[in-house]
C-alpha positions as CSV (number, residue, x, y, z in Angstrom):
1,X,5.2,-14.0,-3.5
2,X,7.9,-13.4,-1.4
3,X,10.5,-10.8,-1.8
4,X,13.7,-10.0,0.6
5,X,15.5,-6.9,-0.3
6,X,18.9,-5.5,1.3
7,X,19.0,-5.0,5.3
8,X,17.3,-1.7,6.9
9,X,19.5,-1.0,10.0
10,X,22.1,-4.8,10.4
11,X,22.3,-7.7,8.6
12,X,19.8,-9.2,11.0
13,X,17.4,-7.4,9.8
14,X,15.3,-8.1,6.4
15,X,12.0,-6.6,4.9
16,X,9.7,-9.3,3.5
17,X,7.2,-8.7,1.3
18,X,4.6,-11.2,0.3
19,X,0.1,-11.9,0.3
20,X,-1.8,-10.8,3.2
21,X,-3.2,-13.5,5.5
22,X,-6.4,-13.2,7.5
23,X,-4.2,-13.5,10.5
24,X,-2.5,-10.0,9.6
25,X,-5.4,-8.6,10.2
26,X,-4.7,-7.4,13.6
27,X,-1.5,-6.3,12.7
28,X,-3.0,-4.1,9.7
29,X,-5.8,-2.9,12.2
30,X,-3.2,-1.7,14.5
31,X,-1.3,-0.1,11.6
32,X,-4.6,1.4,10.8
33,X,-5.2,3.2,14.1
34,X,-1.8,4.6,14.0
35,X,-1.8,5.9,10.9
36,X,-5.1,7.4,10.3
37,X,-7.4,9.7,12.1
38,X,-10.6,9.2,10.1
39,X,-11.1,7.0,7.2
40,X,-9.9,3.6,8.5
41,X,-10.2,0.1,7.0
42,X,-11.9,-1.6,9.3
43,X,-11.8,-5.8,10.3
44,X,-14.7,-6.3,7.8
45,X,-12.8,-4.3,4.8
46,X,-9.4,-6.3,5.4
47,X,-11.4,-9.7,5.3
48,X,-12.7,-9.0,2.3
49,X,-10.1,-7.3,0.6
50,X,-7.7,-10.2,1.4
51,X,-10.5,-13.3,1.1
52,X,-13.1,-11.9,-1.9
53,X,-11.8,-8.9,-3.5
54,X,-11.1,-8.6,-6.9
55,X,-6.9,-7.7,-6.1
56,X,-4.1,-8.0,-4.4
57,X,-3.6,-7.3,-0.1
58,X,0.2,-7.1,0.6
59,X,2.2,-7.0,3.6
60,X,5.7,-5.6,4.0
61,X,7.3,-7.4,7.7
62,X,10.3,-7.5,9.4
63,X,12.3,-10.4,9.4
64,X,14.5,-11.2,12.6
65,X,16.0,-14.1,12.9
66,X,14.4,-16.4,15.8
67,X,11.7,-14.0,16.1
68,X,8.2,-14.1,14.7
69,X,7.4,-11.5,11.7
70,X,6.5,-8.8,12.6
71,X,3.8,-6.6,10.2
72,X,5.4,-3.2,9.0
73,X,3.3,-1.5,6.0
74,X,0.5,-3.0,3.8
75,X,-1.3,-2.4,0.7
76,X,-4.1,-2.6,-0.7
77,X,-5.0,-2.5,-4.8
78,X,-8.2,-3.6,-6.8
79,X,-8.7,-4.7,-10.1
80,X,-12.3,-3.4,-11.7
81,X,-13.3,-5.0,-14.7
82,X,-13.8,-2.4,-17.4
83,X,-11.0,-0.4,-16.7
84,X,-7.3,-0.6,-17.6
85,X,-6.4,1.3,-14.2
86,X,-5.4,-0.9,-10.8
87,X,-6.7,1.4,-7.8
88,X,-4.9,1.6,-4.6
89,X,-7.6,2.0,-2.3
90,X,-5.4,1.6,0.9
91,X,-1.6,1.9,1.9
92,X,0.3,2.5,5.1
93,X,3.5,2.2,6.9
94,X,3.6,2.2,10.5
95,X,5.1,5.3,12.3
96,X,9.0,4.2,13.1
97,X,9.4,2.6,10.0
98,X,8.9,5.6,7.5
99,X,11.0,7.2,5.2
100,X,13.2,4.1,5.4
101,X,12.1,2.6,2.2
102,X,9.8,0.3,3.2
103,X,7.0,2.3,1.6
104,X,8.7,2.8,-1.5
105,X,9.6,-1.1,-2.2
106,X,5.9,-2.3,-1.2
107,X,4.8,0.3,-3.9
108,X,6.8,-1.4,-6.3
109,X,5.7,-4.6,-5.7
110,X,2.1,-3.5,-5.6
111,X,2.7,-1.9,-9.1
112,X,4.2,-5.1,-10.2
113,X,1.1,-7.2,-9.3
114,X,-1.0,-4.7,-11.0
115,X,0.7,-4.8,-14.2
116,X,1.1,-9.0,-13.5
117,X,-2.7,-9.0,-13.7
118,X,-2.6,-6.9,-17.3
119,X,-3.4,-3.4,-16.1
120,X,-2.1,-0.7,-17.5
121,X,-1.8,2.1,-14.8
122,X,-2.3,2.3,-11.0
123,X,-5.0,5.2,-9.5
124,X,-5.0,6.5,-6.5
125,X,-6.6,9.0,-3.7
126,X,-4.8,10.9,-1.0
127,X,-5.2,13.5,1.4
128,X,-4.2,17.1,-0.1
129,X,-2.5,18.0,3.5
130,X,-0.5,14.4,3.7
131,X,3.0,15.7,2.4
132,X,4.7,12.4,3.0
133,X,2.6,10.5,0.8
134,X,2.4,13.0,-2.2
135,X,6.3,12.8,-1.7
136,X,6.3,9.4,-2.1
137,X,4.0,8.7,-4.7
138,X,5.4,11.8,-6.8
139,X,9.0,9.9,-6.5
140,X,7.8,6.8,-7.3
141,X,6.2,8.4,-10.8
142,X,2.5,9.2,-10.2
143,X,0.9,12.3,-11.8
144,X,-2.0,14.5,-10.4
145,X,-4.8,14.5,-12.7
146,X,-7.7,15.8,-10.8
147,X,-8.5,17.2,-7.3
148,X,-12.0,15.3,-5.2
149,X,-13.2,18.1,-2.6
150,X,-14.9,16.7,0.5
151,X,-13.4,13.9,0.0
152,X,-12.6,12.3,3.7
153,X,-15.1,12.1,6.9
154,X,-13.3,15.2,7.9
155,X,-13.9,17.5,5.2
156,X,-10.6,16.9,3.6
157,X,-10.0,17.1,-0.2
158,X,-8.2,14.4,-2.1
159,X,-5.8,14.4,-5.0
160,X,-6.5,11.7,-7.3
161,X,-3.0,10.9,-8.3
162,X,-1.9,8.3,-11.4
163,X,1.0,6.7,-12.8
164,X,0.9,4.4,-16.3
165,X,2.5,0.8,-15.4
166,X,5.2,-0.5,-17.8
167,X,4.8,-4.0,-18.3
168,X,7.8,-6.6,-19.1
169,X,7.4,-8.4,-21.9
């Protein structure tokens, strides 16, 4: 899956979107460390998640021409047998590409594989104090329908947020 959308900054520069490889994994390790204090995915979870794992690992990179991609944002999303719900168990965009879109197009095309595979809604959990990805997942159409407390290593609560899929077709 590849997907090219309309320049960020110049004409020379593209956002790809397309299936994790185990050789992201550094880059989503590094986008790991800057983007969360507690909590993070670790070599083992990416490996699995983009080798084994019941879903779908996507990565969101730059594309400049005669330069190698570079990693921007990922996602992570499982499918559970039993349930109708896709659950995004990880998602990030690397400080200095926020609130640019990036996040908000890799959603999409997270949600899109999600309902691809025949589920009905997407579930997630974030961090009550993280304002920028409420915001974004509010935009983009999810729903609060319950509240975890103690949630993260840190004490943290998490909203468990929600947003029903509609499939083409």
């Amino acid at each position: 899956m590849l997907h090219e959308s309309d320049p960020v900054h110049c004409d020379a520069t593209r956002i790809g979107i397309r299936r994790a490889e185990t050789a992201d994994i550094p880059a989503l390790l590094a986008i790991e460390e800057r983007s969360f204090a507690t909590d993070r995915m670790t070599e083992r979870n990416f490996r699995y998640a983009i080798r084994k794992a019941k879903g779908v690992v996507l990565v969101a990179y730059r594309q400049v021409p005669n330069v190698q991609s570079m990693a921007i944002a990922y996602g992570v999303v499982g499918f559970h047998a039993g349930t109708p719900f896709a659950r995004l168990t990880s998602f990030a965009v690397a400080p200095g590409n926020r609130g640019r879109g990036v996040g908000h197009r890799l959603l999409a095309e997270l949600e899109k594989a999600a309902a691809d595979h025949g589920c009905r809604g997407m579930r997630l959990e974030v961090r009550a104090n993280n304002a920028a990805a409420i915001g974004l997942y509010t935009t983009a159409g999810y729903r609060r329908f319950a509240v975890y407390s103690d949630y993260y290593e840190d004490g943290m609560a998490a909203l468990r947020l929600e947003k029903i899929l509609v499939c083409d077709g």
